[in-house]
C-alpha positions as CSV (number, residue, x, y, z in Angstrom):
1,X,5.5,-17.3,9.0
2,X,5.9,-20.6,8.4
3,X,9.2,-22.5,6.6
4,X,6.9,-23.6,3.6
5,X,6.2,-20.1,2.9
6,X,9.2,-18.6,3.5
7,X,10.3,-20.7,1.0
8,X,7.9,-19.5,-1.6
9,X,8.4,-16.3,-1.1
10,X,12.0,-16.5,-2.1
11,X,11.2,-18.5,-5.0
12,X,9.1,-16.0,-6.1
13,X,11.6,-13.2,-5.7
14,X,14.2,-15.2,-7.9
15,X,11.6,-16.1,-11.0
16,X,12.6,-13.9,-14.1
17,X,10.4,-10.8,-13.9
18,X,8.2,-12.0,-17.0
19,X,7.2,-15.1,-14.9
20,X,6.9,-13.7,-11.5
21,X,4.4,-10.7,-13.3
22,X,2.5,-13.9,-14.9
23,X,2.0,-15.3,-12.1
24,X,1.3,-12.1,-10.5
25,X,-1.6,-11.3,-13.3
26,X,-3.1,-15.1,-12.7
27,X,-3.3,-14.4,-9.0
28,X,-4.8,-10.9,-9.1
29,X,-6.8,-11.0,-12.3
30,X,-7.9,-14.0,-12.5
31,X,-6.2,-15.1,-16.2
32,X,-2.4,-15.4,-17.3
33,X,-1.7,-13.0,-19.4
34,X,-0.5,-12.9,-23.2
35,X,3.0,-10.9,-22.9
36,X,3.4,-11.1,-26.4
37,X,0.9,-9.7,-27.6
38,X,-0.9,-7.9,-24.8
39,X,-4.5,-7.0,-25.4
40,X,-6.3,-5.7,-22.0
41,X,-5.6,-2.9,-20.1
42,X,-3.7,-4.7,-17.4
43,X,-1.5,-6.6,-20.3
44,X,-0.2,-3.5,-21.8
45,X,0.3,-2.1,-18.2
46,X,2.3,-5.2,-17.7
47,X,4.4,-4.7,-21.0
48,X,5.4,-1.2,-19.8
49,X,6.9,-2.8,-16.4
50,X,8.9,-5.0,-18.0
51,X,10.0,-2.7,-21.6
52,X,9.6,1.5,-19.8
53,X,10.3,4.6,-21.4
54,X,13.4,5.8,-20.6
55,X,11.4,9.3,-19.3
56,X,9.9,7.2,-16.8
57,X,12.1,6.5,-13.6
58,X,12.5,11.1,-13.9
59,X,9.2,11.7,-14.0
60,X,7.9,8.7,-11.5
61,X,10.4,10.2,-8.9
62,X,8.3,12.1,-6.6
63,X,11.5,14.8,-6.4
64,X,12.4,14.6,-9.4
65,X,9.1,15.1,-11.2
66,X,8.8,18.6,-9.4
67,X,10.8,19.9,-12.1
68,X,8.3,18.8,-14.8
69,X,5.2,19.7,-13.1
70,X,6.8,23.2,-12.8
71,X,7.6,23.7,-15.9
72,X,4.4,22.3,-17.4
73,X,1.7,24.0,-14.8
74,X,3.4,26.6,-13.0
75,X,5.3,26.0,-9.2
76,X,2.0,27.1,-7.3
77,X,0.6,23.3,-7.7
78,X,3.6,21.9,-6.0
79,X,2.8,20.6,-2.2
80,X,5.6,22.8,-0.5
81,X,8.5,21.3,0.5
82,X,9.4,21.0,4.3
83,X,12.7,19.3,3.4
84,X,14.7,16.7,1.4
85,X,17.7,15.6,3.4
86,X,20.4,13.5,2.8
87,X,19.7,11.5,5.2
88,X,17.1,11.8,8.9
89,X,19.1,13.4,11.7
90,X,18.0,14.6,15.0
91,X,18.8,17.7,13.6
92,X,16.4,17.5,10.7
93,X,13.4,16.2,13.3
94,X,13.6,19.0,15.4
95,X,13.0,22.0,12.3
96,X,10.2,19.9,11.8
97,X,6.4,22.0,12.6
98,X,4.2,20.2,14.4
99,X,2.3,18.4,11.2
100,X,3.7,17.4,8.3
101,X,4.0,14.5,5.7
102,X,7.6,11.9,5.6
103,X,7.3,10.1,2.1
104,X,10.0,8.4,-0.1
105,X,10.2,9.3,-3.9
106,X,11.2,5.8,-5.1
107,X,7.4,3.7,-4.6
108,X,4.0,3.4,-3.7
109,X,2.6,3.7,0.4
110,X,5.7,5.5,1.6
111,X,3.9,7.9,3.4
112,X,3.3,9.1,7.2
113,X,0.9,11.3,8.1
114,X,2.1,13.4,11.2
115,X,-0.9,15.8,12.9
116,X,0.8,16.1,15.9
117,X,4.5,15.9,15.9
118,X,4.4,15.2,19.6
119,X,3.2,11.6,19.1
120,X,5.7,10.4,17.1
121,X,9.7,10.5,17.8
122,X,12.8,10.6,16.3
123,X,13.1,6.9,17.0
124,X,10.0,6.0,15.2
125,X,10.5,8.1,12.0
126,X,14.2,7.1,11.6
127,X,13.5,3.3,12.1
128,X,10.4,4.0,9.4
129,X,12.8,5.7,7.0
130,X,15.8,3.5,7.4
131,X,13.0,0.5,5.9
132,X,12.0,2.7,3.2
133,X,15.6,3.2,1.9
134,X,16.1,-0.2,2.1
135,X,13.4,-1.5,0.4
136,X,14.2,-2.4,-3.4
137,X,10.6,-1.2,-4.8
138,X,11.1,-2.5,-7.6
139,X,11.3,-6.4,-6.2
140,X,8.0,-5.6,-5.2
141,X,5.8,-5.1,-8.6
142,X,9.5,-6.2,-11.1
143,X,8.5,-2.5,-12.2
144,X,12.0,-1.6,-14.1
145,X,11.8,2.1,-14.4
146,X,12.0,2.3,-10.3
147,X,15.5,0.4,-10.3
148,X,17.1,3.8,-12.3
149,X,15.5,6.1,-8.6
150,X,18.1,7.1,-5.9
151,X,16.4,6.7,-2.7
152,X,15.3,9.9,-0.9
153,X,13.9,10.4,2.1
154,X,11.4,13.9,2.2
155,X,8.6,16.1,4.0
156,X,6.2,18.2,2.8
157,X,3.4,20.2,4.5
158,X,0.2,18.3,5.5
159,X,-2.6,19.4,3.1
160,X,-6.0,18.7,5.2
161,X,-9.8,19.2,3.6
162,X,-12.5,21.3,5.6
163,X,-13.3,18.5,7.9
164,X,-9.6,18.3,8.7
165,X,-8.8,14.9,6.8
166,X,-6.3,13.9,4.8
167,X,-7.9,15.1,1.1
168,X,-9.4,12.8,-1.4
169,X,-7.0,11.8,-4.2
170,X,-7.9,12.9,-8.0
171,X,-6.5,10.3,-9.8
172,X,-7.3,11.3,-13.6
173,X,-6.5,8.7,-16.8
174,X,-5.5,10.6,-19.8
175,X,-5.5,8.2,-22.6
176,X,-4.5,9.7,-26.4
177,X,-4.9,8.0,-29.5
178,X,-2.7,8.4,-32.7
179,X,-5.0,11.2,-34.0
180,X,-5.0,12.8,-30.4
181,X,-8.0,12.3,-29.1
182,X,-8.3,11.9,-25.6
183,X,-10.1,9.8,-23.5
184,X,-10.4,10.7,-19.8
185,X,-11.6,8.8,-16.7
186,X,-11.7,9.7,-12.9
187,X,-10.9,7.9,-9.9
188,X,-11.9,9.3,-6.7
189,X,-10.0,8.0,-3.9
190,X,-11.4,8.8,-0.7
191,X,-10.7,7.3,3.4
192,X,-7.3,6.3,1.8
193,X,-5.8,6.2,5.4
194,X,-8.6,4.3,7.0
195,X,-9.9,0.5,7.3
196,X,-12.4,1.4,4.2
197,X,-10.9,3.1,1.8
198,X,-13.2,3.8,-1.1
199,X,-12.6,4.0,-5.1
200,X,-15.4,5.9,-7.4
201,X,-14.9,6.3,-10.6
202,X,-16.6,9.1,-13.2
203,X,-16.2,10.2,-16.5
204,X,-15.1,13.8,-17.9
205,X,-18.7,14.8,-17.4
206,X,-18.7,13.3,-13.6
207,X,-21.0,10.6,-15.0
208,X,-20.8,7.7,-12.0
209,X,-19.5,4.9,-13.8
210,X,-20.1,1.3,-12.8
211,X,-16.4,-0.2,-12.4
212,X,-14.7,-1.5,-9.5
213,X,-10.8,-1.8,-8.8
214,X,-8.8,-4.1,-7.1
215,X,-10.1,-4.0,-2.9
216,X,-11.6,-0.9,-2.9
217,X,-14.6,-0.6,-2.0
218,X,-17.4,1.8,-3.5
219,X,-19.3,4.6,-1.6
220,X,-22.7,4.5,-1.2
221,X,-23.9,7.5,-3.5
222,X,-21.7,10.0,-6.0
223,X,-19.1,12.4,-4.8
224,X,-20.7,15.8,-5.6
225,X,-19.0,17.3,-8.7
226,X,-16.0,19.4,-7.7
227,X,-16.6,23.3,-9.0
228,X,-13.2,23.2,-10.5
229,X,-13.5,20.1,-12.7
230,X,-12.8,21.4,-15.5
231,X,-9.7,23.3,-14.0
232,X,-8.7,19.7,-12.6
233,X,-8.9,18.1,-16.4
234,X,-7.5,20.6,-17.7
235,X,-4.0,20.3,-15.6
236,X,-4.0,16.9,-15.7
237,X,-4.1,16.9,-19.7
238,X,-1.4,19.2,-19.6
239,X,1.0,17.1,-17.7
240,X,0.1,13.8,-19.6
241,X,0.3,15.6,-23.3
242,X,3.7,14.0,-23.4
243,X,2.2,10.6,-23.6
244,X,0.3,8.4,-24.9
245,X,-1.0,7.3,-21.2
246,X,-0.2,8.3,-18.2
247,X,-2.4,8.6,-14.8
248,X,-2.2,11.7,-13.0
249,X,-3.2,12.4,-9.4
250,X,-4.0,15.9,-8.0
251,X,-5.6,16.8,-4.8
252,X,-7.7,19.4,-4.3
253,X,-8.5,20.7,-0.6
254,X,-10.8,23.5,0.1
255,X,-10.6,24.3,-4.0
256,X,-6.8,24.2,-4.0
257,X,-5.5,21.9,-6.4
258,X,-2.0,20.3,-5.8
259,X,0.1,17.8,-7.8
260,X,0.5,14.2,-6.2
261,X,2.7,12.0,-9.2
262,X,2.5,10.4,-12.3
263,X,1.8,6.9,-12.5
264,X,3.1,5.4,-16.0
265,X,2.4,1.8,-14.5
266,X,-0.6,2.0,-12.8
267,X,-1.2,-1.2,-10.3
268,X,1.7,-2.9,-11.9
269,X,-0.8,-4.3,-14.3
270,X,-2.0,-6.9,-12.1
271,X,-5.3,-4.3,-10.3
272,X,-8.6,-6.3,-11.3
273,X,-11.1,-4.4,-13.1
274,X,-14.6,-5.1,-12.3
275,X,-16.6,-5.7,-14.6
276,X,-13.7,-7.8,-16.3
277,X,-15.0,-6.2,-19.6
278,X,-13.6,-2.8,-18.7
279,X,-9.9,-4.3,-18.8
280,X,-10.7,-4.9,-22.1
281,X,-11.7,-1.6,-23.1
282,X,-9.5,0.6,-22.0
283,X,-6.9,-2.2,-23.4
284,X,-8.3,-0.7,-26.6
285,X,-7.0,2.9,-25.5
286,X,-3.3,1.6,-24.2
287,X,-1.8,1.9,-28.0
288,X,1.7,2.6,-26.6
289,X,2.7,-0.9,-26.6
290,X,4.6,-3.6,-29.7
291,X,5.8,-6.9,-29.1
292,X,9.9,-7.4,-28.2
């Protein structure tokens, strides 16, 4: 890296978070965006960055959340739990099995597939997870519920579909207006570990709808419509009820459906839409937002 950008990136990292995400939102989406009184659907996402519910940070902790998912749906949709140290000992990698999942509950992309245990080491996973704990996720987006998190370290078992691949990921808006209707959306995430990871999104019929999102590409013809759809909706409405919006992302593997998080800020509010008129749209379903 050179000393020029070096430089920028620090500068960058002290701006005032308001800036930094406007600068952020011009890069990204293409526009700077009106703080004051935000409008799209990447405006309102930035507002709740920078002004959260104090629920957030709880139920954005991937531990944490555990306890509202089981309370809400039942403990069977939980992705068992392998451990949750204190901290990664030599102790703790050996009562590892031989596949298995290391994530950290504090941010987004902390997450290590492990097939075969015998291709990693100790070594490997230990320098891997003394990053994650250092790493101040909320520098990275200036989200502001992620600052209240205490960094953990966890494992849980490796869900795998019929072709033995990490599952697609059901990520499901829930949007609820002041009369409570809702307004639902699908994103289909699919080769998420791969060069080509692929984003299709449907509607609560599985309707193929024409949007794009930030560099995901789109597959080539529709997913085929899962039989438990309406078993999938129906969880995921339970969890958001709470809220006015919240995204929420469920696996489902050979049928099984599984909880992944809640997502209160999805892409930070700086994740193009394509076309740009769908920002603008489902700004008109964000109604969780007043200027401060």
């Amino acid at each position: 890296m050179s000393l020029s950008k070096a430089f920028i990136g620090v500068a960058k990292q002290l701006l005032p978070d308001y800036l930094f995400l406007s600068m952020q939102h011009r890069k990204k989406v293409g526009r700077f965006p009106n703080l004051q009184k935000p409008t799209t659907y990447n405006e309102k996402i930035l507002h709740r960055c920078l002004h959260p519910d104090p629920r957030y940070a709880t139920l954005t902790d991937k531990l944490t959340v555990r306890d509202y998912v089981k309370s809400k749906i039942g403990e069977e949709y939980l992705i068992p739990l392998i451990a949750e140290p204190e901290s990664l000992t030599r102790e703790v990698f050996d009562a590892l099995p031989s596949a298995f999942v290391m994530k950290a509950n504090h941010g987004s992309g902390y997450v290590k597939v492990i097939k075969d245990k015998s291709t990693t080491s100790f070594e490997e996973l230990n320098d891997l997870a003394t990053q994650w704990l250092s790493a101040d996720f909320y520098r990275v987006a200036r989200e502001r519920h992620y600052r209240a998190i205490k960094h953990r370290i966890y494992f849980e078992t490796l869900l795998l579909d019929e072709r033995g691949a990490v599952p697609a990921d059901f990520k499901i808006y829930v949007f609820k207006d002041d009369n409570g209707c809702k307004t639902v959306f699908l994103c289909v995430i699919s080769d998420r570990f791969t060069d080509h990871p692929r984003a299709d999104f449907y509607d609560a019929q599985w309707n193929l709808l024409d949007i794009g999102i930030g560099h995901f590409g789109r597959s080539k013809s529709p997913h085929p419509r899962p039989e438990n759809l309406p078993m999938l909706l129906g969880l995921g409405e339970r969890l958001a009820e709470e809220f006015q919006f919240v995204r929420v992302d469920l696996y489902s593997p050979q049928g099984r459906i599984y909880f992944g998080e809640l997502t209160f800020t999805p892409g930070a509010g700086v994740l193009q839409l394509r076309p740009d008129s769908v920002d603008y749209e489902w700004g008109r379903y964000v109604q969780d937002t007043r200027a401060h």
